[in-house]
N, CA and C of each residue as an Amber inpcrd file, in Angstrom:
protein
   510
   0.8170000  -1.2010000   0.0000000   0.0000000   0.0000000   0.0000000
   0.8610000   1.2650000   0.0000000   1.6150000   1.2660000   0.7940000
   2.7610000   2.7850000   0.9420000   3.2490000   2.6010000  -0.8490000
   3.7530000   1.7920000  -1.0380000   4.2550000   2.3190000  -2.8910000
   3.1400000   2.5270000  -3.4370000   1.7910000   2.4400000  -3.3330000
   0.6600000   2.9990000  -4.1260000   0.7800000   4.1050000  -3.9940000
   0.6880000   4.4160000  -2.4060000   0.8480000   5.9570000  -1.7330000
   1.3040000   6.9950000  -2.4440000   2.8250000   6.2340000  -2.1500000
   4.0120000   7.2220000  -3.0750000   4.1520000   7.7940000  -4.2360000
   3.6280000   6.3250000  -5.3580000   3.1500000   6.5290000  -6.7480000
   2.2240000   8.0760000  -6.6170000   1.3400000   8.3390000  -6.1570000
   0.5200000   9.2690000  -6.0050000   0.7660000   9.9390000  -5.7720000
   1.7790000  10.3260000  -4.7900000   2.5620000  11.1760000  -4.3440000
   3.8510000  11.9720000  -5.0410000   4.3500000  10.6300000  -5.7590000
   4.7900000  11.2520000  -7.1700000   4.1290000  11.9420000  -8.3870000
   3.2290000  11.2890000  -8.5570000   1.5170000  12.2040000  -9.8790000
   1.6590000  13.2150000  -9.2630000   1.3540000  13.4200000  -8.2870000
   1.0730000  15.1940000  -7.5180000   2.0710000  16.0460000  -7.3320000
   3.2810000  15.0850000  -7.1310000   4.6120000  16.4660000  -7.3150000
   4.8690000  16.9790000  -8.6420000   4.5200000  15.9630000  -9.5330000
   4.5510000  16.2290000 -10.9950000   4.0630000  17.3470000 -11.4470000
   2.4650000  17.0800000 -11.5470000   1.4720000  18.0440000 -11.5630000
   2.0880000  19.6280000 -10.7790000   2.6620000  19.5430000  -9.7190000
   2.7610000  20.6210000  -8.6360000   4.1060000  21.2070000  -9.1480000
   4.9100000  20.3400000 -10.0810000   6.1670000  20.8610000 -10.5350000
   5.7110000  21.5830000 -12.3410000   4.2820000  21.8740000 -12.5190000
   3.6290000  22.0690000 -13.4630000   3.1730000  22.9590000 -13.2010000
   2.6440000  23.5600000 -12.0530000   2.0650000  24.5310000 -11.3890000
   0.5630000  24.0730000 -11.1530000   0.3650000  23.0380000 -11.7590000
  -0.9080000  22.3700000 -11.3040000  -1.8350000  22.1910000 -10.1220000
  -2.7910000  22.5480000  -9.8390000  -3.1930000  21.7460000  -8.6930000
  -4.1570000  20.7590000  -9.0420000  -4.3650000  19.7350000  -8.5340000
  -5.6400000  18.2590000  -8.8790000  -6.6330000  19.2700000  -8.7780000
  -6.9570000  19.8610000  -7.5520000  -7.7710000  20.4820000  -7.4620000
  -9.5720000  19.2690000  -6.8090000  -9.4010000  18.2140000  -6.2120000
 -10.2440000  17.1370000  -6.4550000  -9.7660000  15.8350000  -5.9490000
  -8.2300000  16.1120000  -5.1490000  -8.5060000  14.5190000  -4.7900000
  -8.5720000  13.7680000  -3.7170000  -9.2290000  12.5340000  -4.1300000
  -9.9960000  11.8860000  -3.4350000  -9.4000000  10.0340000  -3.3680000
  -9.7730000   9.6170000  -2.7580000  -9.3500000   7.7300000  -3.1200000
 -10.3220000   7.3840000  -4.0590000 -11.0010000   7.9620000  -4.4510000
 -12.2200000   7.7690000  -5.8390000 -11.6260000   8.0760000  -6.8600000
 -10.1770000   8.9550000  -6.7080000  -9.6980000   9.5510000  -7.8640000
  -7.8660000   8.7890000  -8.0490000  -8.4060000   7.7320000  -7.5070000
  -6.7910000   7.1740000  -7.5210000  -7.0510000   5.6240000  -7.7130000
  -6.5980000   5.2660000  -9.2420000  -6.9230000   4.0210000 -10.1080000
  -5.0570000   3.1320000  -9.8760000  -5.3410000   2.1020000  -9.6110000
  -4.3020000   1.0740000  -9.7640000  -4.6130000   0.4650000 -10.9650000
  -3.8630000   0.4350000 -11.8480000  -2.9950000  -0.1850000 -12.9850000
  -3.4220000  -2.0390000 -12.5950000  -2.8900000  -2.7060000 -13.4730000
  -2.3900000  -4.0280000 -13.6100000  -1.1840000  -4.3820000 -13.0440000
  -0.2020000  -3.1020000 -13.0740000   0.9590000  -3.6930000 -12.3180000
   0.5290000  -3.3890000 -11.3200000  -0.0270000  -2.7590000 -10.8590000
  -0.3040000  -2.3220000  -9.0330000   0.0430000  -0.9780000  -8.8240000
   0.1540000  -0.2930000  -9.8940000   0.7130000   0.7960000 -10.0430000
  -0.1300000   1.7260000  -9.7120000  -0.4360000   3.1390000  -9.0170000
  -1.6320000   3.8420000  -8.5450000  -1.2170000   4.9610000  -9.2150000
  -2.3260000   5.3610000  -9.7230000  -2.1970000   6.6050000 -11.0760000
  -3.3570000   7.9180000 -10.4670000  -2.9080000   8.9280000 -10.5740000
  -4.2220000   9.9930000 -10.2010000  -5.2100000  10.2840000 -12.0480000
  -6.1660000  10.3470000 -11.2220000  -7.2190000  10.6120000 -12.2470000
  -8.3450000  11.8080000 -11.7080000  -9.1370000  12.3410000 -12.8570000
 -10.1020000  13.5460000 -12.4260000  -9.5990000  14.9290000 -12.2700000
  -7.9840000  15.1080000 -12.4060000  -7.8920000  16.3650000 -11.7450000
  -8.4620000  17.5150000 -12.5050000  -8.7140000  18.7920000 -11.5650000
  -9.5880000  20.0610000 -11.4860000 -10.8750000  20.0120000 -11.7720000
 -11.1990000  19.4310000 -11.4140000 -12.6700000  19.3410000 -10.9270000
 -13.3440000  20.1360000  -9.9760000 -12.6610000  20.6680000  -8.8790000
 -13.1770000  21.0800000  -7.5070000 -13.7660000  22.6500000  -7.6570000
 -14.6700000  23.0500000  -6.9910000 -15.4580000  24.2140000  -7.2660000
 -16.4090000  24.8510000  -6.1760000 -16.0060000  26.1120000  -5.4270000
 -16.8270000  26.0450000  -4.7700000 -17.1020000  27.8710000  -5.1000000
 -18.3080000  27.9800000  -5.0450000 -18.8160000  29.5080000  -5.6220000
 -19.9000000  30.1440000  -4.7870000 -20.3210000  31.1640000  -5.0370000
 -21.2780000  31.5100000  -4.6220000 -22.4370000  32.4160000  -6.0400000
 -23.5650000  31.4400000  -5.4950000 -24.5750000  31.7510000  -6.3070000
 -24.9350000  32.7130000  -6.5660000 -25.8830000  33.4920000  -7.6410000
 -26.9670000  34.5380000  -7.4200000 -27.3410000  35.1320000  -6.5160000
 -28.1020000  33.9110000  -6.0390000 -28.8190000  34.3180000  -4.6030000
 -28.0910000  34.4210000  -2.9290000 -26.8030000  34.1960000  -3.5420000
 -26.2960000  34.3330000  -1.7730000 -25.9920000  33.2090000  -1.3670000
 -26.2110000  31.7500000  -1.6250000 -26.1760000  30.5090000  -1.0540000
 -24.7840000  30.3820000  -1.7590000 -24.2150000  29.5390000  -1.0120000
 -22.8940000  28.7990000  -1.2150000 -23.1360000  27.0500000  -1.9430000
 -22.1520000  26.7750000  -2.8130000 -22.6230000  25.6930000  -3.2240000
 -21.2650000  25.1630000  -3.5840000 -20.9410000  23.4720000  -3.0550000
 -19.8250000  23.0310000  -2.9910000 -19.7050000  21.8560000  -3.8520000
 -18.9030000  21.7670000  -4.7380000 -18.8110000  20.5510000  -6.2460000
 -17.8260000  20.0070000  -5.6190000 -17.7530000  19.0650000  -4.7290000
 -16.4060000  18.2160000  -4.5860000 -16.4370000  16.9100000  -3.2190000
 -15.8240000  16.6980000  -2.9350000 -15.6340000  15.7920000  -1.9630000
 -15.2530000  16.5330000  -0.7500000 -15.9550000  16.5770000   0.0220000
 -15.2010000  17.7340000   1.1850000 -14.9850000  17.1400000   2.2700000
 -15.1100000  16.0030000   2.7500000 -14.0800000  14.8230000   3.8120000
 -12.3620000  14.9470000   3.0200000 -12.4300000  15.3240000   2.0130000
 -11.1050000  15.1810000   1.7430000 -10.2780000  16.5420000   1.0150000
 -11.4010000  17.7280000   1.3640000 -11.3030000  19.1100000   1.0470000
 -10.4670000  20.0660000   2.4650000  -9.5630000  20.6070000   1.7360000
  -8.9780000  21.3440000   3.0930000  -9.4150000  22.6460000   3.6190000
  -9.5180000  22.9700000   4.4630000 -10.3090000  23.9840000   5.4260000
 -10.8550000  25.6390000   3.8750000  -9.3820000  25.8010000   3.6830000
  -9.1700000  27.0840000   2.7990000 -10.0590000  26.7450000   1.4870000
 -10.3260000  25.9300000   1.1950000 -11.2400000  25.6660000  -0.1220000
 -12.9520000  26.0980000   0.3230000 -12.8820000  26.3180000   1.5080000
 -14.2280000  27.1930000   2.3100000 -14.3960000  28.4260000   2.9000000
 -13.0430000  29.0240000   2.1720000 -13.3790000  30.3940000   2.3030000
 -14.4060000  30.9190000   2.1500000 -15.2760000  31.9120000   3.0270000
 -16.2240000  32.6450000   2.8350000 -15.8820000  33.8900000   2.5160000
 -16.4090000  34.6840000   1.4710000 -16.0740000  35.9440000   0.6110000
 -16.1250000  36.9940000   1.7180000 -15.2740000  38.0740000   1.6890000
 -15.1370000  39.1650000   2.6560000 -16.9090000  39.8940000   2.6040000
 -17.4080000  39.5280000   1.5560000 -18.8400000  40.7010000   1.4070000
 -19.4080000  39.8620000   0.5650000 -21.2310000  40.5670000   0.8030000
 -22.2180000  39.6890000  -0.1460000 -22.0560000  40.1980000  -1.6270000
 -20.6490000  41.0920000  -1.5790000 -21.3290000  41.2730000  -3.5600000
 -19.7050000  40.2660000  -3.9560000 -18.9760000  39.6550000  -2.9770000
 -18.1890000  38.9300000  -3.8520000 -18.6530000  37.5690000  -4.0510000
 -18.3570000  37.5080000  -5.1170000 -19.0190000  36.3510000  -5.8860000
 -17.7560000  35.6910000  -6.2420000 -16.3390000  35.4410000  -5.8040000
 -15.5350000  34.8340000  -6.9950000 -15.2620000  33.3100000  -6.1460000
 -14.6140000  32.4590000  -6.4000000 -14.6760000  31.2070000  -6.7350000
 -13.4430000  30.7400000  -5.6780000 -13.2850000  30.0520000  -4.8040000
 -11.7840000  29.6230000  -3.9520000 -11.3920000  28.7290000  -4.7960000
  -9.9880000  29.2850000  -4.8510000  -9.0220000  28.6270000  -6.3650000
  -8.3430000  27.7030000  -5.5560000  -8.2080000  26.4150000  -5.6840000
  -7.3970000  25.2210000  -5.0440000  -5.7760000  25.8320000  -5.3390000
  -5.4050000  25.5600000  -4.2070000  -3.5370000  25.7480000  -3.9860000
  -2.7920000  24.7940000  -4.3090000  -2.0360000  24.5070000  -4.7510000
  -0.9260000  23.3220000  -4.1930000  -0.9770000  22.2840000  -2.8980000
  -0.8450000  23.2150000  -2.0890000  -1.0270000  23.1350000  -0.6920000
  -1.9740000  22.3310000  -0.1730000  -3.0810000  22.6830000  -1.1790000
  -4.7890000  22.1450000  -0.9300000  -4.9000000  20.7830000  -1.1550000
  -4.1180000  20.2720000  -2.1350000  -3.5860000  18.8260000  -2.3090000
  -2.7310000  18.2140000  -1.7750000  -1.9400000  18.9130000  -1.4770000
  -1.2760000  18.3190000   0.2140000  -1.9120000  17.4770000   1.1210000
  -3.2870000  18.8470000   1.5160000  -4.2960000  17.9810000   3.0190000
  -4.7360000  16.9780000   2.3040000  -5.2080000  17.4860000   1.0720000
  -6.0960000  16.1560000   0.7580000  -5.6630000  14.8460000   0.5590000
  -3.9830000  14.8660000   0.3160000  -3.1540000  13.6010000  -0.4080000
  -2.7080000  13.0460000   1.2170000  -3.4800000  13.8310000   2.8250000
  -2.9710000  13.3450000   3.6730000  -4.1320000  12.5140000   4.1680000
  -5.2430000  12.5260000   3.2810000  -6.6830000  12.0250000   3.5770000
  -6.8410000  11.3290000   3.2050000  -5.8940000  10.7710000   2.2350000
  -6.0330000   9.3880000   1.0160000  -5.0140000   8.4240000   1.6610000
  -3.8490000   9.1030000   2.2100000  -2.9220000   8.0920000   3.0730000
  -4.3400000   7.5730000   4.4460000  -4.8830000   8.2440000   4.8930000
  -5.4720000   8.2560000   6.3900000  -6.4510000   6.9070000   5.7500000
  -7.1840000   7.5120000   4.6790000  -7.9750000   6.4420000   4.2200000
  -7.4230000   5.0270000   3.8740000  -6.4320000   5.0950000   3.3410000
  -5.5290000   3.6170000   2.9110000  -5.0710000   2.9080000   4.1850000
  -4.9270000   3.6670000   4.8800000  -4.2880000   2.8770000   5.8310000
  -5.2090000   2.5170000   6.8580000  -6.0440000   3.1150000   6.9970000
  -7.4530000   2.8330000   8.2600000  -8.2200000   1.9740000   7.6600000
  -8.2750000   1.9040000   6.3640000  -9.4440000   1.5330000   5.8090000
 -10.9920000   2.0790000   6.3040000 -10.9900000   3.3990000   6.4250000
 -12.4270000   4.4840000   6.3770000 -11.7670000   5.6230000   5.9740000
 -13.2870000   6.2580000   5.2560000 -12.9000000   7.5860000   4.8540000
 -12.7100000   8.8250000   6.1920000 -12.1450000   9.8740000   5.9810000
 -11.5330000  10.5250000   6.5320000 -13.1290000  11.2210000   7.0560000
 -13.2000000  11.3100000   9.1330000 -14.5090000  11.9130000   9.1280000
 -15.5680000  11.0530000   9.2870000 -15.6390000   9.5860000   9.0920000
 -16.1210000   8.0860000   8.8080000 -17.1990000   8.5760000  10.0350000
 -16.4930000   9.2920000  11.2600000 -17.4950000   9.1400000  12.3240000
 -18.6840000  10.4370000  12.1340000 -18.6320000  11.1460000  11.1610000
 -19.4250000  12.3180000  10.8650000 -20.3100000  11.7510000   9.7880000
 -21.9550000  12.0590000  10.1470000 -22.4730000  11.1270000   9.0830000
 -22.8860000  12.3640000   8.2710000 -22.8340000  13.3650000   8.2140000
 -23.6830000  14.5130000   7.5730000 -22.1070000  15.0570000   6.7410000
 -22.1310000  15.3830000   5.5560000 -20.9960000  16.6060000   4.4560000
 -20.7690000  17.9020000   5.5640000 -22.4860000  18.3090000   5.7460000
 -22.2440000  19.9540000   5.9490000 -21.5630000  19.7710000   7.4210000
 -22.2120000  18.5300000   8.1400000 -21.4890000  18.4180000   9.6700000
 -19.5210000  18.5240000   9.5160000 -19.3740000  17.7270000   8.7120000
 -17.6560000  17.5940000   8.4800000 -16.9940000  19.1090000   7.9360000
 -18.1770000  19.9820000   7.0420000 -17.3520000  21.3850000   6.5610000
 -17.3460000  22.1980000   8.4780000 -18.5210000  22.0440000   9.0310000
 -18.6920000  22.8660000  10.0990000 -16.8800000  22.2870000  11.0080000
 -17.4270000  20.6800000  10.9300000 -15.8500000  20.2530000  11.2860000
 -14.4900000  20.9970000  11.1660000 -14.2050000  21.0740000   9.5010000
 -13.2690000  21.6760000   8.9890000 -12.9240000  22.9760000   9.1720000
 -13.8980000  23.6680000   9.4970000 -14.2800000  25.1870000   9.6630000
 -13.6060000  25.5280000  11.4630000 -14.2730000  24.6970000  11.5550000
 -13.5000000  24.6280000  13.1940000 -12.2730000  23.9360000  13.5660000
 -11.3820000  24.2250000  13.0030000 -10.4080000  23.2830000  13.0710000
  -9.7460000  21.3730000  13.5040000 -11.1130000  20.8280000  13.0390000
 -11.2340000  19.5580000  13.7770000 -10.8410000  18.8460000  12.6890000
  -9.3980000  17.5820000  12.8220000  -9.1290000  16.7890000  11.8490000
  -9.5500000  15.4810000  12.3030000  -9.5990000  14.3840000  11.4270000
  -9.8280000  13.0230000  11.8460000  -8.9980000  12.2870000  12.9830000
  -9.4470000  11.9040000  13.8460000  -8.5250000  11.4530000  15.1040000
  -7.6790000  10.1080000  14.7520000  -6.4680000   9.9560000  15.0100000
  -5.6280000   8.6360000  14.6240000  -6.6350000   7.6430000  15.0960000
  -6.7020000   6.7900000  14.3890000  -7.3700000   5.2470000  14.4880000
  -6.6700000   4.4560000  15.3470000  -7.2190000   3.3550000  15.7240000
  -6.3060000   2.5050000  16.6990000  -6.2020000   1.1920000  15.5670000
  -5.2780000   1.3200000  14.5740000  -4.8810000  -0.0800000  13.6790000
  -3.0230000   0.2470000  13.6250000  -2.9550000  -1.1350000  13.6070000
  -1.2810000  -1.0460000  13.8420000  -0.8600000  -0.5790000  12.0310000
  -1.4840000  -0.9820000  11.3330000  -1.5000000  -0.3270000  10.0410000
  -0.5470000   1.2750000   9.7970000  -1.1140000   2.6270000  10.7550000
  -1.0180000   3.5930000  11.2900000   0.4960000   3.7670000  11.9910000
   1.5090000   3.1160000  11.7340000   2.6180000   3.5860000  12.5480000
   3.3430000   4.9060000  12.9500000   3.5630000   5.6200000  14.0520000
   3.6800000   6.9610000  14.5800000   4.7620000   7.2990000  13.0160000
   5.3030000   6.9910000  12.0010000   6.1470000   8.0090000  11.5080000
   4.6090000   7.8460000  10.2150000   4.0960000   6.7850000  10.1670000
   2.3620000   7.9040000   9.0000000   1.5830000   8.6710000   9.5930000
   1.7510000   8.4630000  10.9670000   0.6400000   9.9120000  11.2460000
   1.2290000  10.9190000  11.6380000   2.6810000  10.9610000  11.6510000
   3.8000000  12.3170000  11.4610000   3.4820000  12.9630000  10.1690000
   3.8750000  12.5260000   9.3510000   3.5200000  13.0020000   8.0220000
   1.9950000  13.1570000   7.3140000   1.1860000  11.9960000   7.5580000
  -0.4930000  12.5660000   7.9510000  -0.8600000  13.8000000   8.5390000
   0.4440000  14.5400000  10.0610000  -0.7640000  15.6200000  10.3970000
   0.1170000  16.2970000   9.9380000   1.5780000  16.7430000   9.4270000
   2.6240000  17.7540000   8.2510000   1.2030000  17.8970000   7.3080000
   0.6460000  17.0820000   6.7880000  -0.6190000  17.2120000   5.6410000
  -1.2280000  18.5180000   5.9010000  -1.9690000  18.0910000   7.1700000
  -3.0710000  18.7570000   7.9670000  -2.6080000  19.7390000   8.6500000
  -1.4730000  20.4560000   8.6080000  -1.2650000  21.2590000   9.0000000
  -1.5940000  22.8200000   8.4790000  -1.9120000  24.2740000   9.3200000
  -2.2790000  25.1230000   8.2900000  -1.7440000  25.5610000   7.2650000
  -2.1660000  25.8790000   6.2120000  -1.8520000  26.4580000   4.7930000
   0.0390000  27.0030000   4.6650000  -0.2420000  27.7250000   5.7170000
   1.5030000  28.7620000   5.6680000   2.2080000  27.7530000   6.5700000
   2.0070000  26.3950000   6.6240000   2.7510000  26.1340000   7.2700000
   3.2100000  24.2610000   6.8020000   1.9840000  23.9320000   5.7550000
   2.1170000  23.1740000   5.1370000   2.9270000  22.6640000   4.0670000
   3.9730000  21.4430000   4.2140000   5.0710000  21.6800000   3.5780000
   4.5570000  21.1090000   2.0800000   5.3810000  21.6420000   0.8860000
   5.2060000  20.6470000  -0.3610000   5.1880000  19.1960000  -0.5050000
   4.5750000  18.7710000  -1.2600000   4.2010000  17.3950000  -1.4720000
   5.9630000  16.7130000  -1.8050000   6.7460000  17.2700000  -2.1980000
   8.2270000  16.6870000  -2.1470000   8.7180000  16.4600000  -0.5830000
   8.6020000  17.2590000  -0.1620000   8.7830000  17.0110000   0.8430000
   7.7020000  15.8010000   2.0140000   6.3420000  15.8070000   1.6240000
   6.0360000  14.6370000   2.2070000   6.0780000  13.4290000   1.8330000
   6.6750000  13.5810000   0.5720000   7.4270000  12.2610000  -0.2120000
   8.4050000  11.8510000   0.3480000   9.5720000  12.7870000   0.6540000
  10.6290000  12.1120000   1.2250000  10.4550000  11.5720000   2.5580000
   9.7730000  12.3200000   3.5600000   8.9290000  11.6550000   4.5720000
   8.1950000  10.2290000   4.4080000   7.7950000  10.1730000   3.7210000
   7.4640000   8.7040000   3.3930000   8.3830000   7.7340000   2.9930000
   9.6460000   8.2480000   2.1350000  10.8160000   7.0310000   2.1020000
  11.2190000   7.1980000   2.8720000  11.2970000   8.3680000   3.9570000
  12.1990000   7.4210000   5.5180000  11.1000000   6.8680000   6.3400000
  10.3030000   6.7740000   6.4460000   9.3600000   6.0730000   7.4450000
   9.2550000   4.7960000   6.1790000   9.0220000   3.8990000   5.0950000
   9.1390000   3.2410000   4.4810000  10.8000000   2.6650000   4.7000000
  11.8160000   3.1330000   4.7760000  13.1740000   2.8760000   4.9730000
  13.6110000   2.2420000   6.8880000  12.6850000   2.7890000   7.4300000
  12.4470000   2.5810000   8.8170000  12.0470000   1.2500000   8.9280000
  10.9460000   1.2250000   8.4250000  10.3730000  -0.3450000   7.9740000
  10.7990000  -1.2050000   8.3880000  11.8000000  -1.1680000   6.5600000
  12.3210000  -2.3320000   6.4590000  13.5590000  -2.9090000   6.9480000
């Protein structure tokens, strides 16, 4: 599972060495190959705006959306759109490790979307699981993910974090 991880983790530095962001991902958006190989798929998809009328309306997966993709506009006449970061795929690529390795989605104990944004909004992340799966150097680099925006490191860098906790291992 960790070299699926990584694979992914490599797609996204790629993309991020492109100026790219996925903008969208999710473990819905991450296909294994025949060799076992884990490939990202779907990216920029993600969208969150505000309507006509004032209501907010969110196109994406938001158990695996990071806090800043819910910006609320300084005033009711801005209308423009929260543009996914780099960064923003960071949390989310730390939600797809959380998910792989727990086996539940990130939030599993929140049964409501809007309950998990109120979550997110309030600074509440998914609590470490109790599976030996989870060893203290993935949920080092799990909460580096989840950490805030200005403080969240590049996806190269939680790559290399992952070959020393993978190097630890073995």
């Amino acid at each position: 599972m960790l070299s699926q991880l990584t694979d992914v983790a490599a797609g996204l530095q790629y993309l991020h060495s492109k100026g790219v962001a996925h903008a969208d991902l999710t473990g819905n958006n991450v296909l294994v190959d025949a060799r076992k190989r884990a490939q990202i798929a779907d990216y920029g998809l993600f969208t969150t705006c505000s309507d006509l009328n004032g209501t907010s309306y969110i196109r994406s997966n938001v158990r695996w959306a990071a806090p800043e993709l819910f910006d609320v506009p300084d005033s009711d006449t801005d209308d423009t759109c929260s543009s996914p970061k780099l960064e923003s795929d960071v949390y989310s690529f730390g939600c797809i490790v959380y998910q792989v390795l727990s086996g539940r989605q990130p939030y599993h104990d929140i049964r409501s979307d809007h309950q998990v944004v109120i979550a997110i909004l309030r600074g509440v992340k998914p609590k470490r699981p109790v599976t030996p799966a989870i060893e203290d150097c993935h949920w080092d680099f799990i909460k580096q993910c989840w950490l805030e925006i200005s403080k969240r490191p590049p996806i190269a860098d939680i790559r290399d974090s992952m070959n020393r906790c993978r190097g630890a291992m073995s």
